[in-house]
PQR file with spaces between the fields and no chain letter, atoms N, CA, C, O and H, PARSE charges and radii, in Angstrom:
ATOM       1  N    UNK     1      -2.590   14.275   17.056 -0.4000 1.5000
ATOM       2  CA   UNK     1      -3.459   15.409   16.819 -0.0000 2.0000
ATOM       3  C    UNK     1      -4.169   15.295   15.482  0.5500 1.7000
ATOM       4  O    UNK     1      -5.368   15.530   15.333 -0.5500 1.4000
ATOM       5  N    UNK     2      -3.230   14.869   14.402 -0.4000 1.5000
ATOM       6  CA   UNK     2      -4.157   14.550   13.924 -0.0000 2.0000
ATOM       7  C    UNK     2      -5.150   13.481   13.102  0.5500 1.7000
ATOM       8  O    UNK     2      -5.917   13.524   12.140 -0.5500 1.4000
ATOM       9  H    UNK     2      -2.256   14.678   14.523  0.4000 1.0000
ATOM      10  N    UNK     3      -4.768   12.702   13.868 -0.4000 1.5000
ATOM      11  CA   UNK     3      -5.775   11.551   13.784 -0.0000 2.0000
ATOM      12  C    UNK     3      -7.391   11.870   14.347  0.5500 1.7000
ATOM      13  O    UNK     3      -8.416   11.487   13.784 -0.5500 1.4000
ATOM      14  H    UNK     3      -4.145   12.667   14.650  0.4000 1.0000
ATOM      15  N    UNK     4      -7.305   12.733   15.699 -0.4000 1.5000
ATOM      16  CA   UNK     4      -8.076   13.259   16.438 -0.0000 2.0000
ATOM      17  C    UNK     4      -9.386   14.099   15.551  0.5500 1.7000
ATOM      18  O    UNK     4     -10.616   14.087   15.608 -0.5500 1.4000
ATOM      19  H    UNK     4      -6.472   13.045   16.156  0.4000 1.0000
ATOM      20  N    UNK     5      -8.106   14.968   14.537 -0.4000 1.5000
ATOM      21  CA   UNK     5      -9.474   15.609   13.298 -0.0000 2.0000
ATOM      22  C    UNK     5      -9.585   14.872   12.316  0.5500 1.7000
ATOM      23  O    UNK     5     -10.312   15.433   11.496 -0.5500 1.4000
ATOM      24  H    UNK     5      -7.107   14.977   14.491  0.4000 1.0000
ATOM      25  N    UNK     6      -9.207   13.794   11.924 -0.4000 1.5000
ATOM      26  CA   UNK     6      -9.455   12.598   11.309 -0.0000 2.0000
ATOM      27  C    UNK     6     -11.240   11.840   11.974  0.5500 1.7000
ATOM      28  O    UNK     6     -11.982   11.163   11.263 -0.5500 1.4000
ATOM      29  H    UNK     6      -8.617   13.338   12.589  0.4000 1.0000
ATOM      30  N    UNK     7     -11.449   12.115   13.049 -0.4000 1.5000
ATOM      31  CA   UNK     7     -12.422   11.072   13.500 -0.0000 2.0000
ATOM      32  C    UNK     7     -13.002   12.149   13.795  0.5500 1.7000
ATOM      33  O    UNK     7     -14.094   12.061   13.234 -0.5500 1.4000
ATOM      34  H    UNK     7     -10.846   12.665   13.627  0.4000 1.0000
ATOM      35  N    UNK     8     -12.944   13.263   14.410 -0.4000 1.5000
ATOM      36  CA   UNK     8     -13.893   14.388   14.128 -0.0000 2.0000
ATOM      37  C    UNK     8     -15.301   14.290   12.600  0.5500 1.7000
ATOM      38  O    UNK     8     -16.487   14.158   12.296 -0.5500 1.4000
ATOM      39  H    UNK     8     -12.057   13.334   14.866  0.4000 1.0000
ATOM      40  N    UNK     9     -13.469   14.550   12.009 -0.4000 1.5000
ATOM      41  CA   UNK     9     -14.502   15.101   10.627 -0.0000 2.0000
ATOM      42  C    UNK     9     -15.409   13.312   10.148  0.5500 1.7000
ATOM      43  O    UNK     9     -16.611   13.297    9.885 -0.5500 1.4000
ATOM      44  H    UNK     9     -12.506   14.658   12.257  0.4000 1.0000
ATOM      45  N    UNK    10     -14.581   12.064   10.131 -0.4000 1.5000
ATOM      46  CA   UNK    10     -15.218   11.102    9.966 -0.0000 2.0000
ATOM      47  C    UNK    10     -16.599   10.826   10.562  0.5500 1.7000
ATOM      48  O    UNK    10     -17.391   10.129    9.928 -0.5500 1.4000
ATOM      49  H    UNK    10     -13.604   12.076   10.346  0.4000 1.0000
ATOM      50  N    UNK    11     -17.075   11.579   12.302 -0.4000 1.5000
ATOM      51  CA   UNK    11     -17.986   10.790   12.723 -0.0000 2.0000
ATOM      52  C    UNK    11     -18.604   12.222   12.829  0.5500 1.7000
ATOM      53  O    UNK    11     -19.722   11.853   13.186 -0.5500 1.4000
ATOM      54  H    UNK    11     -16.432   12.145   12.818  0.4000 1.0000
ATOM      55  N    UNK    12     -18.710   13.701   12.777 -0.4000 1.5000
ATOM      56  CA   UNK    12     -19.314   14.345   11.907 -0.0000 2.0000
ATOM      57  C    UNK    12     -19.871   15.013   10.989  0.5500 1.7000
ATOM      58  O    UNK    12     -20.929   15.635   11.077 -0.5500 1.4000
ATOM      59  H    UNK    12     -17.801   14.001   12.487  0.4000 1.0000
ATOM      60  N    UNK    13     -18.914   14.869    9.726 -0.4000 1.5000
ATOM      61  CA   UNK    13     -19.042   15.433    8.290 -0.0000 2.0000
ATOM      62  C    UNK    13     -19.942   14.438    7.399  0.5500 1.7000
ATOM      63  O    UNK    13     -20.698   14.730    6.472 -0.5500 1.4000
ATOM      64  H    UNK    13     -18.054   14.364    9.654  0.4000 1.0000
ATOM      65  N    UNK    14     -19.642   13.189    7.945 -0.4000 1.5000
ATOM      66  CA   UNK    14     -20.443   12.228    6.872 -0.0000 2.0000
ATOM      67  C    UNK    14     -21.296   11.422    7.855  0.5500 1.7000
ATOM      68  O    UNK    14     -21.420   11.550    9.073 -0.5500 1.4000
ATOM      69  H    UNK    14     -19.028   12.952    8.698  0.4000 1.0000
ATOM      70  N    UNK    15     -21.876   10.517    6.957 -0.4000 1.5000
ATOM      71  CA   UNK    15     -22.503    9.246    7.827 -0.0000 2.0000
ATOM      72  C    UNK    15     -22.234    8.229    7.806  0.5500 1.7000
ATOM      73  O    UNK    15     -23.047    7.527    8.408 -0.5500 1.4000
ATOM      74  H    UNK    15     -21.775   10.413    5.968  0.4000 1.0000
ATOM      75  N    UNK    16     -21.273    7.613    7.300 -0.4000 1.5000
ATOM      76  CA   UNK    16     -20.730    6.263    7.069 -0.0000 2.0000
ATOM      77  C    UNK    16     -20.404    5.712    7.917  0.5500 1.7000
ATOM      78  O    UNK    16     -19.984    4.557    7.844 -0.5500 1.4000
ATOM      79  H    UNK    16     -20.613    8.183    6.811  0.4000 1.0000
ATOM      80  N    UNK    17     -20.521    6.512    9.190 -0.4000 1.5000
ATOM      81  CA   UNK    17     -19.814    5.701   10.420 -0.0000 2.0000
ATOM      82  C    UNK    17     -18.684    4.303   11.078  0.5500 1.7000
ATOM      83  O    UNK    17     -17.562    4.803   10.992 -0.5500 1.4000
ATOM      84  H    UNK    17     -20.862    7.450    9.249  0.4000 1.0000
ATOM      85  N    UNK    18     -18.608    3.621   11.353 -0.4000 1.5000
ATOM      86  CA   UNK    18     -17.370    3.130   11.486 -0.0000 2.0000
ATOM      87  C    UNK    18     -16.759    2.740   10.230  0.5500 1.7000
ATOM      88  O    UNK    18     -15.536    2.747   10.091 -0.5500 1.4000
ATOM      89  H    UNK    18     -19.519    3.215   11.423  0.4000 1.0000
ATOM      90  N    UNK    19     -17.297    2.513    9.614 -0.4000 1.5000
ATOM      91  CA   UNK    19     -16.386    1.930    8.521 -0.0000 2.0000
ATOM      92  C    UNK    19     -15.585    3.133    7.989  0.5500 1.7000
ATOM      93  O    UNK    19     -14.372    3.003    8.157 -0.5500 1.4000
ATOM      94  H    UNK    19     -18.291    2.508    9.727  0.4000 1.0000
ATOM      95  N    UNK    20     -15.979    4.292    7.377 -0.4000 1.5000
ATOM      96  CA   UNK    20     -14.911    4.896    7.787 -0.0000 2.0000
ATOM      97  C    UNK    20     -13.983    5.471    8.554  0.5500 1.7000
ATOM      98  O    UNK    20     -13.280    6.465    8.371 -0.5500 1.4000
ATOM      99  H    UNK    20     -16.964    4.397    7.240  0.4000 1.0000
ATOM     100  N    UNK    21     -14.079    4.659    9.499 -0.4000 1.5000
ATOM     101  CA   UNK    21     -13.306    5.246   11.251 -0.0000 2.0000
ATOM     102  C    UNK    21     -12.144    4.300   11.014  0.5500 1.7000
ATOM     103  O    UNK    21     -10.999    4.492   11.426 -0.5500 1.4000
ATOM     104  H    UNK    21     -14.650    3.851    9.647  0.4000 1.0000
ATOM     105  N    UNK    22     -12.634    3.069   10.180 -0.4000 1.5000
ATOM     106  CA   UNK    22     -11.838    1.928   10.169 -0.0000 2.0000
ATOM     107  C    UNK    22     -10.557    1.974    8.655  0.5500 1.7000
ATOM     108  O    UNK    22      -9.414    1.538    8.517 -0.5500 1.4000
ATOM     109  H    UNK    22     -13.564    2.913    9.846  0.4000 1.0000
ATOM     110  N    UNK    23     -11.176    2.469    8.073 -0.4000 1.5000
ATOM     111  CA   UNK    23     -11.030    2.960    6.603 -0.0000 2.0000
ATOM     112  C    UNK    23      -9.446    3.749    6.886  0.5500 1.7000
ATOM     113  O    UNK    23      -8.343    3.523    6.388 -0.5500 1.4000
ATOM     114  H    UNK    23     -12.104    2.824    8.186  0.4000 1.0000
ATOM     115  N    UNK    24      -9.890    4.726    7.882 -0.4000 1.5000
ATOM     116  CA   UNK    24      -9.057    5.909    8.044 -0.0000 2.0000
ATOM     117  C    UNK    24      -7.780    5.371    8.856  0.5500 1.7000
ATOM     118  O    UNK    24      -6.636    5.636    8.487 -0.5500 1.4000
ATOM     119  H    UNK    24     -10.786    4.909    8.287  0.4000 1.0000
ATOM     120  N    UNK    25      -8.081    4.550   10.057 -0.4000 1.5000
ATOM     121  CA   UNK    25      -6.933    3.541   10.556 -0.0000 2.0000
ATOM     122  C    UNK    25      -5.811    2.951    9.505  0.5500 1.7000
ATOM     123  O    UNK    25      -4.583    3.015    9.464 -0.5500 1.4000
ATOM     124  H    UNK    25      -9.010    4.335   10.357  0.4000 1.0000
ATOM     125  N    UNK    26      -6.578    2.489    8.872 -0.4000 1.5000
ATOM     126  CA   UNK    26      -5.557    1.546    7.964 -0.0000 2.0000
ATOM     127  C    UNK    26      -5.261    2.225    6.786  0.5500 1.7000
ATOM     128  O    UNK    26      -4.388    1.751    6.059 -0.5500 1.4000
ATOM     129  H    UNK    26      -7.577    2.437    8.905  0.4000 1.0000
ATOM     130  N    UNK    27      -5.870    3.318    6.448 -0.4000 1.5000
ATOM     131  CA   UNK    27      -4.869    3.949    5.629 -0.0000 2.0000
ATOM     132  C    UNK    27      -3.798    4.845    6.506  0.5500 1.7000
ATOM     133  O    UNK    27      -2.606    4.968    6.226 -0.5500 1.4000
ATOM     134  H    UNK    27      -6.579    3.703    7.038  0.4000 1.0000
ATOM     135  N    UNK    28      -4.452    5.423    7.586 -0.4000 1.5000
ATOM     136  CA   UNK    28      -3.242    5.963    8.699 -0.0000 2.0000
ATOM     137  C    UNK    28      -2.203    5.242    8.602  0.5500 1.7000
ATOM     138  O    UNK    28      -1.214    5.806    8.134 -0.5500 1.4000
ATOM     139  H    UNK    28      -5.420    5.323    7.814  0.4000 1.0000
ATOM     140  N    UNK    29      -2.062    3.652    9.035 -0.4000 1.5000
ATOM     141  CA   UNK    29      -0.959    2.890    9.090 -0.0000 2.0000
ATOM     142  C    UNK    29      -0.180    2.818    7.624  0.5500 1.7000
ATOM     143  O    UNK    29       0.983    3.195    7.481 -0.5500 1.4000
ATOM     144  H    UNK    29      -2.866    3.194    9.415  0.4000 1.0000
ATOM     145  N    UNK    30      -1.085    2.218    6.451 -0.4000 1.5000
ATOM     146  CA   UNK    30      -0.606    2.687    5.335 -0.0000 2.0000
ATOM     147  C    UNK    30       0.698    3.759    5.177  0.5500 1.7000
ATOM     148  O    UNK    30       1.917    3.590    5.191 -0.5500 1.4000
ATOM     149  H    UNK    30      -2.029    1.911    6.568  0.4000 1.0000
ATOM     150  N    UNK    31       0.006    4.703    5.051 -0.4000 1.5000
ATOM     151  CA   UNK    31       0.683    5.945    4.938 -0.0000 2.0000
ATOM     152  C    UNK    31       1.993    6.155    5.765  0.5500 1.7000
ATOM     153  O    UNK    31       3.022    6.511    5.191 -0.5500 1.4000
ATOM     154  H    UNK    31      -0.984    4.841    5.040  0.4000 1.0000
ATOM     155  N    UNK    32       1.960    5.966    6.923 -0.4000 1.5000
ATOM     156  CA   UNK    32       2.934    6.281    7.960 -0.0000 2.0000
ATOM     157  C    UNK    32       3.792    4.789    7.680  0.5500 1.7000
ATOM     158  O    UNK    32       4.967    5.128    7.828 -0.5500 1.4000
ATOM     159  H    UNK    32       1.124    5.677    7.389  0.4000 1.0000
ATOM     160  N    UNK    33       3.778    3.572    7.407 -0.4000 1.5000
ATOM     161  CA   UNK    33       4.800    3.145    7.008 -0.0000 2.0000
ATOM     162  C    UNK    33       5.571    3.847    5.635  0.5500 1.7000
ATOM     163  O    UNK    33       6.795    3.817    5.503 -0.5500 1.4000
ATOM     164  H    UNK    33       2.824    3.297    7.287  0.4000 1.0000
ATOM     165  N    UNK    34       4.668    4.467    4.665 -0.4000 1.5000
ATOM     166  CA   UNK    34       5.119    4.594    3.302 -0.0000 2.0000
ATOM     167  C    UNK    34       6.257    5.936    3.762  0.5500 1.7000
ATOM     168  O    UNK    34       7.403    5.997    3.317 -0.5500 1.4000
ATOM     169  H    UNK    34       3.674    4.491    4.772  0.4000 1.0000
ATOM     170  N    UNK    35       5.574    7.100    4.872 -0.4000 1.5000
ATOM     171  CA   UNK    35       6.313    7.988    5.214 -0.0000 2.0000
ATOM     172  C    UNK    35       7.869    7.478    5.710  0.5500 1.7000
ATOM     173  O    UNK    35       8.957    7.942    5.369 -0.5500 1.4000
ATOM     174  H    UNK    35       4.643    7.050    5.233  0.4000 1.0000
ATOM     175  N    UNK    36       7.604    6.484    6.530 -0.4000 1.5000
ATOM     176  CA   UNK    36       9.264    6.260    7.116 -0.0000 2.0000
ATOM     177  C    UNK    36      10.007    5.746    5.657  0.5500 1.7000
ATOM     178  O    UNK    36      11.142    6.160    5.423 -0.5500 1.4000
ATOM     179  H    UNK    36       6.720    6.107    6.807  0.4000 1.0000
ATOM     180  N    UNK    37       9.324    4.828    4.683 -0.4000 1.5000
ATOM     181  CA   UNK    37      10.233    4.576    4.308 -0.0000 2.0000
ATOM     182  C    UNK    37      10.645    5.421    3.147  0.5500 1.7000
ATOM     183  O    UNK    37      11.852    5.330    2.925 -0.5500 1.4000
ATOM     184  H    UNK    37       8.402    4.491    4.874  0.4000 1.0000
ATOM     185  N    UNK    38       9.848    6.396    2.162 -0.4000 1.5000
ATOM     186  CA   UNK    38      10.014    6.959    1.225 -0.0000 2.0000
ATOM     187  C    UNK    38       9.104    8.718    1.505  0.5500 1.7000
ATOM     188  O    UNK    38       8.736    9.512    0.639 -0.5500 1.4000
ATOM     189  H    UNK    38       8.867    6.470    2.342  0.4000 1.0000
ATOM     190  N    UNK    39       9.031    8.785    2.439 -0.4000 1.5000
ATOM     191  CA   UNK    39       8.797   10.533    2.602 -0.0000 2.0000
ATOM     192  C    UNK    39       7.665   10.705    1.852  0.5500 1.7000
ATOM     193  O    UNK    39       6.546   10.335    2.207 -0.5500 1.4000
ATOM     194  H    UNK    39       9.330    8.140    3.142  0.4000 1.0000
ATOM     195  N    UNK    40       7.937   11.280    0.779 -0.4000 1.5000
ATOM     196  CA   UNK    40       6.828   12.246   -0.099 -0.0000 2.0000
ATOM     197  C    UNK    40       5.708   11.430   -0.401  0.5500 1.7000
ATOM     198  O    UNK    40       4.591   11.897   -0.180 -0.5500 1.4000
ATOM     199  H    UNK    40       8.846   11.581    0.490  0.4000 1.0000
ATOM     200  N    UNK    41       5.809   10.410   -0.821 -0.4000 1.5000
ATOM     201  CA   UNK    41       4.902    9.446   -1.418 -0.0000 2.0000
ATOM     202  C    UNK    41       3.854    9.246   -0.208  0.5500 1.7000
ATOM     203  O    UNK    41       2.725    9.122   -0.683 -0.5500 1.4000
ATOM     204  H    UNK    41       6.717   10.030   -1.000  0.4000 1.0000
ATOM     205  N    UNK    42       3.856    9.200    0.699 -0.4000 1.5000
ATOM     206  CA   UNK    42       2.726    9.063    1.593 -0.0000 2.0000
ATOM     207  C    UNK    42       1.788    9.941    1.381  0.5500 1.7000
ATOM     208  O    UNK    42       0.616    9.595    1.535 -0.5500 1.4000
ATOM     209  H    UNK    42       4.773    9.301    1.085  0.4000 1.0000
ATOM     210  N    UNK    43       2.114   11.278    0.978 -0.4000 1.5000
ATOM     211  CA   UNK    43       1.117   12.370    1.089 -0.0000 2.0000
ATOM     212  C    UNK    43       0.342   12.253   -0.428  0.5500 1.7000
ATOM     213  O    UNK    43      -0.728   12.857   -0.502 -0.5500 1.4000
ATOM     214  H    UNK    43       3.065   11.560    0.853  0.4000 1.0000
ATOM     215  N    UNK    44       0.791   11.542   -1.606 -0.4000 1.5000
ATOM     216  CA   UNK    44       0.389   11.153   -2.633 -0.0000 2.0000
ATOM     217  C    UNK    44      -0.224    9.567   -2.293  0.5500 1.7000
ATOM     218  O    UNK    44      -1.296    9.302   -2.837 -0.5500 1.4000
ATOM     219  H    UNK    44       1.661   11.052   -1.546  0.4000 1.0000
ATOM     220  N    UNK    45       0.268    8.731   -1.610 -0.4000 1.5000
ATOM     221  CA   UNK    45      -0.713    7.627   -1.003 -0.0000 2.0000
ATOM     222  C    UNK    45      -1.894    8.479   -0.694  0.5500 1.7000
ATOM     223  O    UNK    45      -2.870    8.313   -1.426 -0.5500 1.4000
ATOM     224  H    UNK    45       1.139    8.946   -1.169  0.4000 1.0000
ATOM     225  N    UNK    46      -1.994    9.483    0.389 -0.4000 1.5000
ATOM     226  CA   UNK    46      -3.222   10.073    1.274 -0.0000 2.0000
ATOM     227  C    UNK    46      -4.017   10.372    0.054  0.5500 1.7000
ATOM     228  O    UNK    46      -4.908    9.554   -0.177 -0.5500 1.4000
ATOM     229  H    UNK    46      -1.201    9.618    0.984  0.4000 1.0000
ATOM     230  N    UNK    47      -3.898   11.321   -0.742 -0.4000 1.5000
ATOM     231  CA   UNK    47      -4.435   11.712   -1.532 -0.0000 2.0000
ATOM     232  C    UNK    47      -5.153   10.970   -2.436  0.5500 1.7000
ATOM     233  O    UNK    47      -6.239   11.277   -2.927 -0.5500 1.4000
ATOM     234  H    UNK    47      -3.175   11.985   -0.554  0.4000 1.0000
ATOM     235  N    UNK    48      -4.675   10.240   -2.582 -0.4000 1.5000
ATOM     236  CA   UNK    48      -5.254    8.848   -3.915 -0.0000 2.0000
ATOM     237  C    UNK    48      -6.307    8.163   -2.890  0.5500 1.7000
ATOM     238  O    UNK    48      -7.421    8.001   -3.388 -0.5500 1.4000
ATOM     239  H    UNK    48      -3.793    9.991   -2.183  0.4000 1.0000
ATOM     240  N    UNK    49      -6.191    7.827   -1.846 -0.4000 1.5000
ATOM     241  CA   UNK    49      -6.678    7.373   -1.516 -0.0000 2.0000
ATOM     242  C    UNK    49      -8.445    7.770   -0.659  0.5500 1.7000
ATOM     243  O    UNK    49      -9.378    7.114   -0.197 -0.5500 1.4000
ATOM     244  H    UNK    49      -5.286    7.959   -1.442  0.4000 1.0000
ATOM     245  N    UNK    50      -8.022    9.500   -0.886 -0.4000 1.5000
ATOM     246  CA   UNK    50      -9.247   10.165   -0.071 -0.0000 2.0000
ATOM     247  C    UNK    50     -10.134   10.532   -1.818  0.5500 1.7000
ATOM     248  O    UNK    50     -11.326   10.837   -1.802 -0.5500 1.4000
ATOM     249  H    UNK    50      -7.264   10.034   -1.262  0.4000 1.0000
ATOM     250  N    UNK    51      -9.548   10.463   -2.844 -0.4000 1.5000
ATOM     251  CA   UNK    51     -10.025   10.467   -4.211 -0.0000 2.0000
ATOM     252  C    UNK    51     -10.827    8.974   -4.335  0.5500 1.7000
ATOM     253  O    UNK    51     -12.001    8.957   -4.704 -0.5500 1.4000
ATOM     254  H    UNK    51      -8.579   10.215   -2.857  0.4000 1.0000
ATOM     255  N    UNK    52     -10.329    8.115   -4.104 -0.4000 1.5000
ATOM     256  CA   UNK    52     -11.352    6.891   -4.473 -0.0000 2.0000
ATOM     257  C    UNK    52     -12.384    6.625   -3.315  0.5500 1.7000
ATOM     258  O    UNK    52     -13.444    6.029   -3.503 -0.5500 1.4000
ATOM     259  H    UNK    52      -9.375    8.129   -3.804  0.4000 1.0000
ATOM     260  N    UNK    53     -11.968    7.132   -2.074 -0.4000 1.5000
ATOM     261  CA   UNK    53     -13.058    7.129   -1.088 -0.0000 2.0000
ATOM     262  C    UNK    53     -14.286    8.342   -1.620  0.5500 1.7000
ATOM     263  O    UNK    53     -15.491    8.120   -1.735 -0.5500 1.4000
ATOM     264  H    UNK    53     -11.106    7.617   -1.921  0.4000 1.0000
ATOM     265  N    UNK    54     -13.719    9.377   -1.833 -0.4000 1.5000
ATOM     266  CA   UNK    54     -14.968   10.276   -2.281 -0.0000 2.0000
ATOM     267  C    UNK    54     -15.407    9.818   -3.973  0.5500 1.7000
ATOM     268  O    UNK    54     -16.291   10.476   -4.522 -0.5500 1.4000
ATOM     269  H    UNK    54     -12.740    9.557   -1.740  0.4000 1.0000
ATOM     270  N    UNK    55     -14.903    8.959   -4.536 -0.4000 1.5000
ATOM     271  CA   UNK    55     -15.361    8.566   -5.829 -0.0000 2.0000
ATOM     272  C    UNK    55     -16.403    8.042   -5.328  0.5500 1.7000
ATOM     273  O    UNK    55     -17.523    8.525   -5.493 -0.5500 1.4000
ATOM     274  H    UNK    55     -14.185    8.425   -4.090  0.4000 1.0000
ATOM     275  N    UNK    56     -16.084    6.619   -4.415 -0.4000 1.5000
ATOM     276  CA   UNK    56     -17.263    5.660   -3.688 -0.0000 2.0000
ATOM     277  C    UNK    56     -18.127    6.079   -3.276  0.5500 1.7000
ATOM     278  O    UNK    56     -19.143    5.392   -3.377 -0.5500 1.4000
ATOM     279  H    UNK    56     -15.174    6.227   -4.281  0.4000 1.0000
ATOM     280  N    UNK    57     -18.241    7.425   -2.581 -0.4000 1.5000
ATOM     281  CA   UNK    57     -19.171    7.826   -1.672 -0.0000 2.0000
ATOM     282  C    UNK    57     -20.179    8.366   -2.612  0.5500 1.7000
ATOM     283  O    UNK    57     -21.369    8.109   -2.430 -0.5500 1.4000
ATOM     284  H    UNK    57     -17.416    7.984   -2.499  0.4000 1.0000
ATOM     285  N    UNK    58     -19.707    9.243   -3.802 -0.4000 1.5000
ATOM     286  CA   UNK    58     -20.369    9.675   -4.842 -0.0000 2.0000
ATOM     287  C    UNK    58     -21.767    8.798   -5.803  0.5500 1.7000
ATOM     288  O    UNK    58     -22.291    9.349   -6.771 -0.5500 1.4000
ATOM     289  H    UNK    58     -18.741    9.452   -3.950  0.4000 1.0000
């Protein structure tokens, strides 16, 4: 579910189109390994990581 508003908001909030479709995959996977193995830190992975994407986009 929500990956689903993941590609929502990716393919209509911005225009970057796949690449961030692709962007969002592999930090998905990212994250969800970091979740199994250390919990909290994934949601501080997510975060850091939607900060340097909107740095870039800037």
């Amino acid at each position: 579910m929500v990956s689903a508003c993941h590609v929502f908001l990716a393919s209509t909030v911005t225009v970057v189109g796949w690449q961030l479709l692709a962007f969002t995959l592999y930090e998905g996977l990212i994250c969800a390994f970091l979740r199994l193995r250390s919990g909290v830190i994934a949601a501080l992975a997510h975060g850091i990581a939607i900060f340097l994407l909107a740095g870039a986009l800037i």
